[in-house]
C-alpha positions in Angstrom: -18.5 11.1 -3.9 -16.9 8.0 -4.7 -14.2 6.3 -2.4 -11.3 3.6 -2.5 -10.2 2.7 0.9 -7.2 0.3 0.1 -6.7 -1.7 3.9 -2.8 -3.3 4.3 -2.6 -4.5 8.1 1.5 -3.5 9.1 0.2 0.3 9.8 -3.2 -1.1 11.6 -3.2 0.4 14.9 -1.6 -1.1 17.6 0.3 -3.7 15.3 4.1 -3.7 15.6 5.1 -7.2 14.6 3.6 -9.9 12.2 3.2 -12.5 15.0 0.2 -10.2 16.2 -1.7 -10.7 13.0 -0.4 -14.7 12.0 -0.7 -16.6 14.7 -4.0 -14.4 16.8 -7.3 -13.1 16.0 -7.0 -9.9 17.3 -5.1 -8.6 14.3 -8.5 -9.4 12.2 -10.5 -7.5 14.7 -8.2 -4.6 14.9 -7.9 -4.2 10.5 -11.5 -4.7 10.7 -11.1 -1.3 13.3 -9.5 0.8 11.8 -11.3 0.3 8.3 -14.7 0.9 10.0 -13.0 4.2 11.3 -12.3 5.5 8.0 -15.5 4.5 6.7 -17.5 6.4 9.3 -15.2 9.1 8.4 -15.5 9.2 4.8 -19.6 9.4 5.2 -19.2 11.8 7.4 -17.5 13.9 5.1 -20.0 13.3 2.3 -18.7 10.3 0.7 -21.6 8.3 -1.1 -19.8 5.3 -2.5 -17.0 3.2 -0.6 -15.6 0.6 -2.2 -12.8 -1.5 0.7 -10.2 -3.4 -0.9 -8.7 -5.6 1.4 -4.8 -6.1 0.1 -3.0 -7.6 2.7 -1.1 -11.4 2.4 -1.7 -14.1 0.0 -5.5 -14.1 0.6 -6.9 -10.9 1.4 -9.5 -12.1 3.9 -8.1 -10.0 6.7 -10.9 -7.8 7.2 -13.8 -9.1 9.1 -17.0 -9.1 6.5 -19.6 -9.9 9.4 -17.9 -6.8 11.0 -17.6 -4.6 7.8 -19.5 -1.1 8.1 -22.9 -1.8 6.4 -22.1 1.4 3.8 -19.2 -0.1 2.4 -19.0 -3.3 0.0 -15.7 -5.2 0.0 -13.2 -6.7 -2.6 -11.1 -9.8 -1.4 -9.8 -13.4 -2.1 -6.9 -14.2 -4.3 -3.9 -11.5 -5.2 -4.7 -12.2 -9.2 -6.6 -9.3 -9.4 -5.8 -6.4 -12.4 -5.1 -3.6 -9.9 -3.5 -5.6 -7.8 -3.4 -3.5 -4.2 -5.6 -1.2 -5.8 -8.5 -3.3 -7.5 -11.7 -1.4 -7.1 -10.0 1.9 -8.5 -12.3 3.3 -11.8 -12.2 6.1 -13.4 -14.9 7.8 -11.5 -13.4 7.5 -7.9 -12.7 10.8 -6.8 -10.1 9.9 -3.8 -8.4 6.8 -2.7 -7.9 6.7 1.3 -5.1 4.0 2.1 -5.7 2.5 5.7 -2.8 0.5 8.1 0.2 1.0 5.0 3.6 0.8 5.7 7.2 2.0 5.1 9.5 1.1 1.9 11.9 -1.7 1.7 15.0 -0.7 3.5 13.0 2.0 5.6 13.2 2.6 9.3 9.2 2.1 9.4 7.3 -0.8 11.4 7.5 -3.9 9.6 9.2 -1.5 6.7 8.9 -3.8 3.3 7.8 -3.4 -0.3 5.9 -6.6 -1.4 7.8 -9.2 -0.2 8.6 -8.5 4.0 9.5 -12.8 4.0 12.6 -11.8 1.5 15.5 -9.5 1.4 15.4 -6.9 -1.2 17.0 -3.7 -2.3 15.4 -0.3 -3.5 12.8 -0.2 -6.1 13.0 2.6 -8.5 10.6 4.0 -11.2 12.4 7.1 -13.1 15.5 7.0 -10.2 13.0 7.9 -7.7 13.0 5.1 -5.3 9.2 4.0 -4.1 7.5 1.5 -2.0 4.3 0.6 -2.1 2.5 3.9 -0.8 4.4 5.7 -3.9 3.3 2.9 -6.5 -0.3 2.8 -5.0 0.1 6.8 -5.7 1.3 5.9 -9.0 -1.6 4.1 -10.1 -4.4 6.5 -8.7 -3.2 8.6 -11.4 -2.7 6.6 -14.0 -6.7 6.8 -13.2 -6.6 10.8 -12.9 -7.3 9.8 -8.7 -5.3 11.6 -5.7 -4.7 9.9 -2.6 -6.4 12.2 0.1 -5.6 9.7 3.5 -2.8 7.7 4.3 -2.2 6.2 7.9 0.2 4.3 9.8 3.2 4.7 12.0 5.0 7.9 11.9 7.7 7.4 9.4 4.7 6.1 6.8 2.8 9.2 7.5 5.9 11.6 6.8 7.2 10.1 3.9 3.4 10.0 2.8 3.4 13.4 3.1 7.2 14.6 1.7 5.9 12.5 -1.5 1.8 13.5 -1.5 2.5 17.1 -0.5 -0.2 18.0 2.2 -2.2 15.3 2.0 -4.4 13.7 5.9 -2.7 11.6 7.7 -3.5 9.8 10.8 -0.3 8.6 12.8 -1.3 5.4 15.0 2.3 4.6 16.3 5.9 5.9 16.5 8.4 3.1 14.8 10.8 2.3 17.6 12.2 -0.7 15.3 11.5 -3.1 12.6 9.5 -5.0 15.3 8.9 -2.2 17.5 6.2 0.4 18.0 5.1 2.7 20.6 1.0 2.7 19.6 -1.8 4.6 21.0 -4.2 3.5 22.7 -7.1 2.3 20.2 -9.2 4.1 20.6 -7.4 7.4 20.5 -5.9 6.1 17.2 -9.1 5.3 15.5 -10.4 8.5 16.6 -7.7 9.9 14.6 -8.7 8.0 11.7 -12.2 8.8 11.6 -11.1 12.5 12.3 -8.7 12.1 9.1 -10.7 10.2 6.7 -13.7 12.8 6.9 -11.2 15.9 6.3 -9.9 13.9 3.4 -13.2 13.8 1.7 -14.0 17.2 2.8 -11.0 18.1 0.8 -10.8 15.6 -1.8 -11.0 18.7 -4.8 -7.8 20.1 -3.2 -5.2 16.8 -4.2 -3.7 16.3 -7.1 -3.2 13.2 -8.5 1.0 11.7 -9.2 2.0 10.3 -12.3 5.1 9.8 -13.2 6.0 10.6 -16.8 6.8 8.0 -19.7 9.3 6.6 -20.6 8.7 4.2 -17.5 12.3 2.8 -16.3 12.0 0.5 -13.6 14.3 -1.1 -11.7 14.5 -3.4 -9.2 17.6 -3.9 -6.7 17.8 -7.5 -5.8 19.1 -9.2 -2.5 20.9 -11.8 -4.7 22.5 -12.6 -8.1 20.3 -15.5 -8.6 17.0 -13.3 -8.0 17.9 -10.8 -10.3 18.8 -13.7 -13.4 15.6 -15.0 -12.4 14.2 -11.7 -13.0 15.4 -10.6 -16.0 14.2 -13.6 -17.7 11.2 -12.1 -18.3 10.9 -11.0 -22.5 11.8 -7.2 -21.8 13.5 -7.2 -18.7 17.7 -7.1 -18.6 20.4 -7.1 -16.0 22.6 -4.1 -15.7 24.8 -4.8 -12.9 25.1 -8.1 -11.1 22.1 -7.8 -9.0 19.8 -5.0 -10.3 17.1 -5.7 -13.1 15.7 -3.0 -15.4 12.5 -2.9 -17.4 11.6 0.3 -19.7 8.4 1.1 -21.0 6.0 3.7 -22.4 3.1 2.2 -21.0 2.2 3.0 -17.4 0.5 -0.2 -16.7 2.6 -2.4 -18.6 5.7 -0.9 -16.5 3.4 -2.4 -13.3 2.3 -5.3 -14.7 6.1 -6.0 -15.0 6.4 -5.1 -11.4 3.8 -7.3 -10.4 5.2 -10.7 -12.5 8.7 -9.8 -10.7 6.9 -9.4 -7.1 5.3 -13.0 -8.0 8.7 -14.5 -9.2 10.2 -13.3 -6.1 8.9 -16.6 -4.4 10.3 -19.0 -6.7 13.6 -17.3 -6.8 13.8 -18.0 -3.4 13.2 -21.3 -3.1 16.1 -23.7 -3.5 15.9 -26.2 -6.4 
């Protein structure tokens, strides 16, 4: 049984604002945490292969390596990777567990954003159904023919997860009060939870179905600002339709995210003055 366990840090337990994670260590001890709870889970529930990849900030060095459950191996460094959030996904994996994820631009989640929490953005859409990035993580598991079995985080995370996934594990760490706001459990209740999760997951890994959205692929990207979405739409294939929305439509799943991707990147030059 071969595993992804994809690790962002804004659904970690006991995390309920960035400052916890940027400025103090114990937001790399607590990732580190909750990813060895869902590793002791997975083998637990027969997994032989777990692959982490670490997907959170501009590094991905989050997760403590000297810490790291000795079963699992680890991708992280730079965000140039393929798969971006989900490098490490193949063919072969049989379920993808995503670990400490969060809720969609716009949402009423804990630290709620969709790839760019430093910037202002509107709804992202892929066939009118707006996503975040739990749906386009989904998204990309099957493009591979891979389900997602886990997904934790605070409570808003875990339910969307679910209206999305159908009746897929969840593990619920916290109960979004605000943006900035979380009533967590204690840790070690939470990672309990995890564990408890991540080894029915992979007990039930035959039972999910992997999402795919069906071609042609229209994307679109609502944008905080005019400027933004010019800068967008720049891109050969891209257009603006509207003042601030760009649109990209394509019959190739992983070109469609590619294009997601180069806008995500763009975003930070867009939003630096000249």
């Amino acid at each position: 049984m071969k595993v992804l366990i994809a690790v962002d840090i804004e659904g970690i337990s006991g995390i309920a604002n960035s400052r916890e994670y940027e400025h103090f260590d114990f937001g790399r001890q607590w990732i580190t945490a909750d990813t060895n709870a869902a590793i002791e889970g997975a083998l637990e529930g027969g997994a032989t292969q777990i692959t982490v990849s670490d997907t959170h900030g501009r590094h991905n060095d989050n997760i403590l390596l000297d810490q790291l459950h000795s079963r699992a191996r680890i991708i992280r460094g730079g965000k140039n990777t393929p798969l971006y959030f989900m490098e490490g996904l193949t063919m072969d994996t049989d379920v993808v567990l995503l670990v400490g994820w969060h809720d969609k631009a716009r949402g009423a989640g804990v630290l709620a954003h969709t790839f760019a929490p430093e910037v202002r953005m509107g709804d992202i859409r892929i066939n009118n159904i707006v996503v975040g990035e739990v749906e386009i993580a989904a998204a990309v598991a099957g493009h591979f023919n891979v389900p997602i079995g886990l997904v934790t985080g605070d409570d808003i995370t875990c339910a969307n997860a679910i209206a999305f996934l159908g009746e897929i594990e969840t593990a619920c760490v916290k109960v979004a009060i605000d943006r900035y706001a979380a009533d967590c459990l204690p840790l070690e209740e939470a990672r309990n939870l995890i564990r408890q999760a991540a080894k029915r997951a992979i007990e039930r890994a035959k039972e999910f179905k992997p999402y795919r959205f069906q071609p042609p692929y229209t994307l679109e990207w609502d944008c905080s600002d005019h400027n933004i979405a010019t800068l967008l739409a720049r891109v050969p294939g891209a257009e603006l339709v509207g003042q601030n929305t760009v649109r990209y439509v394509q019959e190739d799943f992983m070109e469609m995210f590619n294009m997601l991707i180069t806008w995500r990147t763009l975003l930070r030059t867009a939003t630096v003055p000249n």
